[in-house]
C-alpha positions in Angstrom: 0.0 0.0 0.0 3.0 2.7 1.1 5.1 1.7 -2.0 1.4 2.8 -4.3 1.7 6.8 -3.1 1.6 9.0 -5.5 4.9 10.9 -5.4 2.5 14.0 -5.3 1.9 13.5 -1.8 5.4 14.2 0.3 3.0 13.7 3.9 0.8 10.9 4.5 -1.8 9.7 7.1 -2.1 6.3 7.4 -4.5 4.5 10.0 -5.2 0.8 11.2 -5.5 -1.7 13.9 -3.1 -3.4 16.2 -1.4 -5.5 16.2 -0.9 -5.0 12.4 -0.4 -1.3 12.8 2.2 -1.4 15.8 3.9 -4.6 13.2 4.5 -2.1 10.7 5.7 0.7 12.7 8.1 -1.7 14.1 9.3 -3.1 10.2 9.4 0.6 8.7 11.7 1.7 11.4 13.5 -1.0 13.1 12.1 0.0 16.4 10.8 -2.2 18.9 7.7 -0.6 20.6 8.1 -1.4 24.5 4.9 -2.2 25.9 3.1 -2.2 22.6 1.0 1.1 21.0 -2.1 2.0 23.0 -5.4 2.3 22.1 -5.7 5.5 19.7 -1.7 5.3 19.5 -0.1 6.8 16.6 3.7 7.0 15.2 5.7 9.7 12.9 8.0 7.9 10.5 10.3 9.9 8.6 11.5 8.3 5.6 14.6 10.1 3.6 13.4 8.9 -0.1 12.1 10.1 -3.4 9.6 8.3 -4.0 7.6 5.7 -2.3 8.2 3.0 -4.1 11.4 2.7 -1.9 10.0 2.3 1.1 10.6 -0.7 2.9 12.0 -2.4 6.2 14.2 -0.5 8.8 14.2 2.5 5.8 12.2 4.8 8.3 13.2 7.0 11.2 10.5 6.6 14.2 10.4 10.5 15.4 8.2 9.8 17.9 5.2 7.7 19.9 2.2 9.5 20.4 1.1 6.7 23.4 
C-alpha cells in the first residue's frame, strides 16, 4: 500500500489496527515498541526517499510515539 503513493503526496496519514499497525511501525523503522502502542496510538516515520516506491523495512526514522 506505502510503496502505491503518488509521489505527489510528500506527507501521508495512514490508519489501522493493532497489532498490524504497531507490526508495521516496528518493520518501517527497526524499532521495537516497548509495551506495545495504546489504544488510539499513533507513530511519525520519517522516511529520507524520493519516491515511495522505496520504502521498505528499517528504511524509516521513528520520530516519535504518540502513546
Amino acid at each position: 500500500m506505502i510503496n502505491n503513493i503518488d509521489d505527489q503526496y510528500s506527507r501521508v496519514i495512514i490508519t489501522g489496527h493493532n497489532p498490524t499497525f504497531e507490526y508495521m511501525i516496528e518493520y518501517l523503522s527497526n524499532h521495537a515498541i516497548a509495551g506495545g502502542l495504546s489504544t488510539s496510538g499513533a507513530a511519525h516515520i520519517s522516511f529520507e526517499i524520493d519516491t515511495w516506491a522505496s520504502v521498505t523495512e528499517g528504511l524509516g526514522t521513528l520520530k516519535k510515539l504518540y502513546n
